[in-house]
Structure formats: structure tokens, C-alpha cells
N, C-alpha and C positions, 0 to 999 in steps of 0.2 A: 820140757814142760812150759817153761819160760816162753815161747814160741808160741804154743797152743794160746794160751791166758793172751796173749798179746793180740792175736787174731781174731779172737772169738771176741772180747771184748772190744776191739776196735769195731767190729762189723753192729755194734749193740750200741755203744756210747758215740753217740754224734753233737751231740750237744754238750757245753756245761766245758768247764776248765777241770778236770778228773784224772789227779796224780795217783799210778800202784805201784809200789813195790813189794815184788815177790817176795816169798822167802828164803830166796838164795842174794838179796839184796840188789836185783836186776830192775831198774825206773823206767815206767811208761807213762804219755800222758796223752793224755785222750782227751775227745771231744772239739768242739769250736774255738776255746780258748773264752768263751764270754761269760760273765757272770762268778758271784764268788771261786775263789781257787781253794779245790777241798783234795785231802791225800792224805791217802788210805795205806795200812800194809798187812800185808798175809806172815802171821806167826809160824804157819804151819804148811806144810808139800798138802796134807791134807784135808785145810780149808781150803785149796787152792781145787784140790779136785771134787771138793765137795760143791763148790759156786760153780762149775762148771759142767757138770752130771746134774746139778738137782737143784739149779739158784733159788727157787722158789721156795724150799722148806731151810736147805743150809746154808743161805746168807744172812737168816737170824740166826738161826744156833752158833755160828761161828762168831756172830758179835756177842752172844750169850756167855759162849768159853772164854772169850777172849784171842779168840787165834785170827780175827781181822782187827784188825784195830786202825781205829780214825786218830792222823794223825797232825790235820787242820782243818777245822773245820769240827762240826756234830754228825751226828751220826742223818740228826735230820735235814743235811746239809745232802751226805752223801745221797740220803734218798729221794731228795726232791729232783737230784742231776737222775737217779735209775729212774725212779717215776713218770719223769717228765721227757723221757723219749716217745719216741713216735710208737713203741711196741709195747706194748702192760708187760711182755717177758720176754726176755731173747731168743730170736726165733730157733736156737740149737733146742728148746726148752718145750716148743711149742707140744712137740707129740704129748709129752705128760701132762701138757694141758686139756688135752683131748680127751687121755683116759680117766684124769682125774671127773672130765664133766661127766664123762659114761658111771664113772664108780660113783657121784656127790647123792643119789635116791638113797643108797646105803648109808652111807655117813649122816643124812641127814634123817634116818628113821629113827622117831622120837615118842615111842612109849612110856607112857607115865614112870615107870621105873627109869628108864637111861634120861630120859627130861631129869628129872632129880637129882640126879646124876652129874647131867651135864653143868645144871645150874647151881649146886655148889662146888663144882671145880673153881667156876668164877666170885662168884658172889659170897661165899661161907669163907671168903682169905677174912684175916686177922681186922677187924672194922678200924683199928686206927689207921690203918693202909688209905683207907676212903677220904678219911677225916680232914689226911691234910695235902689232898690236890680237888677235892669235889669243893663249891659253892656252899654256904652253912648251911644249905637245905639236904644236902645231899642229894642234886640231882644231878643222874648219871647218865643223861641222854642230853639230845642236840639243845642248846638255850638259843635264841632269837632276841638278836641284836640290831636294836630298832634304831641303831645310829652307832658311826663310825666311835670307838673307844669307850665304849659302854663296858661297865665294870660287868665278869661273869656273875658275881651275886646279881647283879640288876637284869641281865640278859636271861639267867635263868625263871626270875619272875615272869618276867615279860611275857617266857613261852609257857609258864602257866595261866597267865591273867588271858591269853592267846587264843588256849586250847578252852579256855571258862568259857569266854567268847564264842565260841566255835559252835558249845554246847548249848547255849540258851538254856541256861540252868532258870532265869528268871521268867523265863514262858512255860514253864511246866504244869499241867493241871495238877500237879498233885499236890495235897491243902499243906501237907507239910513238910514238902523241898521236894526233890524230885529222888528218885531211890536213884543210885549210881553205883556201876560195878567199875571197879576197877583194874581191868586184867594186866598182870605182869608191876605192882604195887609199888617194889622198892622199897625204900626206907620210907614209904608214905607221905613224904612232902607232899606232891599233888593232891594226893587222898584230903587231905590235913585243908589245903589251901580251900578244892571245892566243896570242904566240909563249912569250911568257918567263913568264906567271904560269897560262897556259891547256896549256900544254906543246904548245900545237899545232904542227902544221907547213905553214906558210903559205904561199900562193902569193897575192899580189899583183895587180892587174891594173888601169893608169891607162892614158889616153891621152894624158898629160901629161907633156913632153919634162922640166921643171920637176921636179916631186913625184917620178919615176920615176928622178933623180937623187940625191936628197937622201934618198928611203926608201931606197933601197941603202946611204949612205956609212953613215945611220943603224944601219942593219942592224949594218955592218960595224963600227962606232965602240961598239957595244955588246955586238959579238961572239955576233950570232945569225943570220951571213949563211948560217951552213947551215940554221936552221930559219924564218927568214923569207928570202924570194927575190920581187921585186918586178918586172915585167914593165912592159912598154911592150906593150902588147897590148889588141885589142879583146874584151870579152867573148864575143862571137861568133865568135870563131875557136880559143877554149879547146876542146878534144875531150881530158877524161879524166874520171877520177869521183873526187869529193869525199865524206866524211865531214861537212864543217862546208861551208857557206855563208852568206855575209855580207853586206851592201851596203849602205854608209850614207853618204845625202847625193847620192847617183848617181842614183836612180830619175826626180829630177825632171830629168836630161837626156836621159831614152830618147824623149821621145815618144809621144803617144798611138796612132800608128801603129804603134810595135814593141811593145807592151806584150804582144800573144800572142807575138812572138819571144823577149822577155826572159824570159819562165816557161816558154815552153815547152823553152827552153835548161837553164834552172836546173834543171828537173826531171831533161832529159837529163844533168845534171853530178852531180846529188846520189844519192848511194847509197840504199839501201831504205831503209835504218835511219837514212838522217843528217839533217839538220837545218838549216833555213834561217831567218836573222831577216832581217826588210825593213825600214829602219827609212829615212821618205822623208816632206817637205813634205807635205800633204794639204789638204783644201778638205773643210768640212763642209756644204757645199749642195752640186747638184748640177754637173755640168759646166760648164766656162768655159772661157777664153781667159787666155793670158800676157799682161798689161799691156804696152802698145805701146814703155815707154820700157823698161823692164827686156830686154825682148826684143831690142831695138836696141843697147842701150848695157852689160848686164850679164851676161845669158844667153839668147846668139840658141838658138835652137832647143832652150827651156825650154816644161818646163810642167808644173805645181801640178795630180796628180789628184783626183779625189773616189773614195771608196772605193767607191763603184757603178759606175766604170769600171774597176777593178781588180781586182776579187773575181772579177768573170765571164772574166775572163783565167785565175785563178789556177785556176779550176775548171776553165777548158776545156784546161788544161796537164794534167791527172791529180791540182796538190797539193792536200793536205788545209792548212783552216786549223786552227791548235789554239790561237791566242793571239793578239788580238790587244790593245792597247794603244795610248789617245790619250795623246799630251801634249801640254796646252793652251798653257798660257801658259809655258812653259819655254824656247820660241824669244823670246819676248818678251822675258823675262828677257837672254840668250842676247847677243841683237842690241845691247839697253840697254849690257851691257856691253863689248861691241866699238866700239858708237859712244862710248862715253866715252874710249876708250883710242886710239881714231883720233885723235877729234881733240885728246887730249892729246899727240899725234905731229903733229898737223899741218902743222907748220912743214918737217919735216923729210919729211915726203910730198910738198909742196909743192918741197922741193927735188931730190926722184927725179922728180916728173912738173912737174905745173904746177898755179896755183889752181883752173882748170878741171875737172883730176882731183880735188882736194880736194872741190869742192861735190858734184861726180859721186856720190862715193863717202860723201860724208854724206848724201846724198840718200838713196841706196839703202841705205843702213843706217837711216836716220829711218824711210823709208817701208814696209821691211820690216816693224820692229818695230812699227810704227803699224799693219801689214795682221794681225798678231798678235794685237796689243792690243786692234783695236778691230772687226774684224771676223771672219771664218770661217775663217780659217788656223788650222790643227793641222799636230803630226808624228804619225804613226803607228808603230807597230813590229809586221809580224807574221810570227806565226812558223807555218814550214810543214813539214809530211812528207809522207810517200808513208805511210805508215801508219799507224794509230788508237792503239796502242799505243807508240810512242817516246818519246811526253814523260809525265809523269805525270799524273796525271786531274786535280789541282788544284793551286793557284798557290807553295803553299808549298816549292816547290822552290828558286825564286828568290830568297828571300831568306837561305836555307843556303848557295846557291851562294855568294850577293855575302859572307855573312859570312865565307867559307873564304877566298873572295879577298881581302878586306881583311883579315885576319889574316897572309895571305901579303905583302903590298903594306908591312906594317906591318913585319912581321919582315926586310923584304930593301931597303929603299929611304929615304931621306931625302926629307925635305919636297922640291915640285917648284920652281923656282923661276920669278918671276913673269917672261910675256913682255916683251922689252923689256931687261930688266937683264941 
């Protein structure tokens, strides 16, 4: 066995300083020799055959149980060395990459029932879970960090003062604010933000029993339940017309199967004149597959598009694109600093779930940010109309907007205070 693990793993690990010992206490090291020195060991004969038949779903479970254990180094250590090879999986691994991409239309069929579904396996966990690794706003998508060491509370503003921007909420014809939908809501921060400094008038719309509670009380605790209003609704069943549309952080739960549903609804909800921004996970190669463990264990009926399966949706709805916009390493950032602040919590997640949940969930924050860091993930932001004429012909709109906004943000509000405290 010791033999196998040695081969296969040497033909995969070319880079990075990468100590294993087996579990028959057998040391190998692998890689270049450069860059931090991280060493790992297998608990069990049966992690060992499990990373090797199936690395892609049981090299988390096996951190999960415990039966690999990092033994210098983080776990986000080990996966920056597997991430950052020249292959996303070792090529013994490849075939079940292949049938996973034939079987992902199934996995990713998303009927208002199993959508519900999907979206409180994640979202309905226990809310002080959220409380003390998210920003005080509770935003749970990428922030835009408009300079090196920007605090997440101030980077998370930013990408909503960003997306305001985007919007031209203050070009609106409409006499009083512009009506805005906001699909995939959350805990309504955004909602909240282009309620009270955007003047819009918001509609809301999660499938989460969780967030669909707490954007309400927020609403009402801040005293904008009449111009933000939050739903428990699916977007497919919304039938009115908007001025403003929104959607961030939701796109990567529709599924590659409803993507001509989601546009072509959008378009049927947005007025002639109004204005859509998409801001959604992205893959800068072409199409793939949800990783087999994140699907199982973090977001079943997920998946990460490439902007070549998106565009052609977008066109065959009637919208026009007028903008669009990568941000690269911003989720990197983003995820860094959720995983520093989880497991500066840890003890105390450890005692709403179990050590299980803890590895789970540093996994998936390590392995996020390391899919970031070191390979083809981007976020995208784009923004669409129905006509050539709505937004203006070049970019310098956006950043008169953001400085109108933060003049207002400056004049009406005290520093935010850090999640957690």
C-alpha cells in the first residue's frame, strides 16, 4: 500500500515542500522542496485508500473524521501545496471527473421544492454560526477591497456602495425611488443599504426560513419596514415590474439547467428603462462540475458558471450586456478573512455543533479560498438592460456615484462595529 500512496502521489505533488506519513508510520516527501514545509498523516489504511480511489470527495471527509491529520502546518497550508499544481486533480482521478461533468444537469435540477431544500441545508444552520465569522452586516458574498489591508467590515461596504453605483438608483424616473427586486436577499444588508442611502424601494426575495426572519426584524429595528419588505418567496413565482434588479451570491444556486429561466424572468420583471447588476462566483476556463465534497456537504445542487455558459442565456432572454467586471483575488481575500475569524471562534462553534462541524467548515473555507488563490475562480458583476441608451457610454459614472454615497454614509452613520463584539 505504502508503495502505491508513494507513486501516485509523487506523479501529482511537484511543487511545495509536502511531508506523509502513512499509517503504518512509513515518511515520504514530496514536491520541489520550496515554500513553507507542511506534514501530514494518514490515521487510517482507509483514508489512505479512500484519497486514492476518490481524492476529490474523501480528502475532506477524511479531515472531517479525523483520519488525516495535518501535522505542520494548516490544513490551508496543505491545500494551497494540492491546489497549486499544474492539474485541479490528479490525473489517476481524472475519469470521475468526466462522469461527474455527464451526471452535474441531474445534480444540479432545481425545482422550487429541492431549491428549498437545498437552500436550508446551508443557510437555516443555527445564525450564531454567521454572527461570529461574517462582517456586522452579515454579508455573505465576495467584499471589494479598494486597497491593500482594508478591514472586511469596510471592504464589505465598499461592494455594496459598488453595486449602488452600478445601479444608478439616483437616475431613476420614478417620483419616489426606484422599485427594486432583490433576488437571493440574505440577511438584507444590501436590501437595507439601497433602501436607506439608495432611496429605493425594495422588495426582497430568499428561500430561507432563517434570513427571511431576521431581514424583516432588521428592516423594522431600523425603521424601513415600509421601504424595504422581505419575502420568503421563490423568484419564479414574482409577476410585477421593477425599476432596479439585483442578485448577489444567489446565481451560483440556480443551476445550469435554469439559467434561460433566470434571464428570461429577469428581463420579464425589469422595466425598459431599468437596470440589472449580477454579481455571482465565476470559473475563468470553460465548463465543469461542482466538486463532489462541497456538493454533498456545503451546497447540494451548486454550481460555479464560466461566462460562455451565461452570456448565451443572457442574449437569448432579449438583455443587453453594458458592463461587465471581474474581481479576482477579492474572494481570496474575502474567505482569508472569515477563516481567521471562524476559527478564532472555534471553541465556541464547537459547542453549537460538534468538532466534526468545525473541521467541515474549515475545510470549506481553506479550500474555497485556496480554489481562489490558486486557481480559476473569479466573481463577476454584470450589468444589463433592455436598451443601449440607460447607462452611460463610459465608466466614469461609478465612481461619482460611490463618492455621493460615501459622503452620505459619512454624513448619516458611525463607524460599523466588528462581527462578533
Amino acid at each position: 500500500m505504502d508503495w502505491l500512496l508513494r507513486l501516485l502521489l509523487k506523479t501529482f505533488i511537484r511543487r511545495g515542500n509536502f511531508r506523509v506519513t502513512t499509517s503504518r508510520g512509513t515518511t515520504f516527501t514530496f514536491g520541489d522542496g520550496t515554500g513553507q514545509p507542511v506534514s501530514v498523516r494518514f490515521a487510517s489504511r482507509a483514508a489512505e485508500w479512500g484519497i486514492l480511489l476518490d481524492p476529490e470527495l474523501k480528502f475532506g471527509e477524511s479531515y472531517m473524521d479525523g483520519s488525516f491529520v495535518v501535522e505542520q502546518g494548516s490544513i490551508a497550508d496543505v491545500l494551497a501545496i494540492c491546489l497549486g499544481q499544474k492539474t485541479e486533480v490528479p490525473h489517476w482521478a481524472r475519469l470521475q471527473g468526466f462522469l461527474r461533468f455527464l451526471y452535474r444537469r441531474f445534480e444540479q435540477f432545481n425545482p422550487r421544492t429541492r431549491s428549498r431544500r437545498n437552500v436550508a441545508h446551508h443557510y437555516d444552520l443555527d445564525g450564531r454560526l454567521y454572527s461570529l465569522f461574517l462582517d456586522a452586516d452579515r454579508q455573505y458574498s465576495c467584499a471589494y477591497f479598494e486597497r491593500p489591508g482594508q478591514s472586511l467590515d469596510d471592504a464589505q461596504l465598499a461592494k455594496k456602495r459598488h453595486l449602488a453605483a452600478k445601479l444608478r438608483l439616483s437616475h431613476s424616473n420614478a417620483q419616489r425611488g426606484p422599485r427594486l427586486l432583490d433576488i437571493g436577499c440574505g440577511w438584507g444588508g444590501l436590501g437595507l443599504y439601497l433602501a436607506d442611502f439608495g432611496g429605493a424601494d425594495v422588495t426582497g426575495v430568499t428561500l430561507s426560513q432563517e434570513q427571511h426572519a431576521i431581514a424583516n426584524a432588521r428592516a423594522a429595528e431600523r425603521g424601513l419596514s415600509t421601504r424595504a419588505r422581505f419575502n420568503l418567496q421563490d423568484y419564479r413565482d414574482i409577476d410585477d415590474r421593477f425599476d432596479r434588479i439585483v442578485s448577489v451570491g444567489m446565481f451560483e444556486h440556480v443551476g445550469v439547467n435554469h439559467y434561460e429561466t433566470f434571464f428570461k424572468k429577469s428581463a420579464k420583471l425589469l422595466a425598459d428603462d431599468g437596470v440589472m447588476v449580477l454579481h455571482s462566483i465565476g470559473r475563468s476556463e470553460g465548463p465543469s462540475r461542482t466538486n463532489p465534497w462541497i456538493s454533498k456537504y456545503i451546497f447540494p445542487g451548486g454550481y460555479i458558471p464560466s461566462l460562455s455558459e451565461v452570456l448565451p442565456k443572457i442574449e437569448k432572454a432579449g438583455l443587453l450586456v453594458t458592463d461587465i467586471e471581474i474581481l479576482r483575488l477579492h474572494y481570496a481575500e474575502t474567505l482569508k478573512a472569515w477563516r481567521e475569524r471562524f476559527l478564532a471562534h472555534r471553541e465556541e462553534v464547537e459547542r453549537i455543533y460538534d468538532q466534526r462541524f468545525v473541521r467541515m467548515w474549515e475545510f470549506y473555507l481553506a479550500s474555497s479560498e485556496m480554489a481562489f488563490r490558486e486557481q480559476n475562480l473569479m466573481v463577476f458583476q454584470i450589468q444589463l438592460t433592455k436598451r443601449q441608451d440607460v447607462v452611460p457610454m463610459t465608466r466614469d459614472y461609478i465612481m461619482r456615484e460611490e463618492q455621493s454615497l460615501r459622503e452620505a454614509e459619512n454624513s448619516r452613520h458611525a463607524p460599523l462595529r466588528l462581527a462578533g463584539e
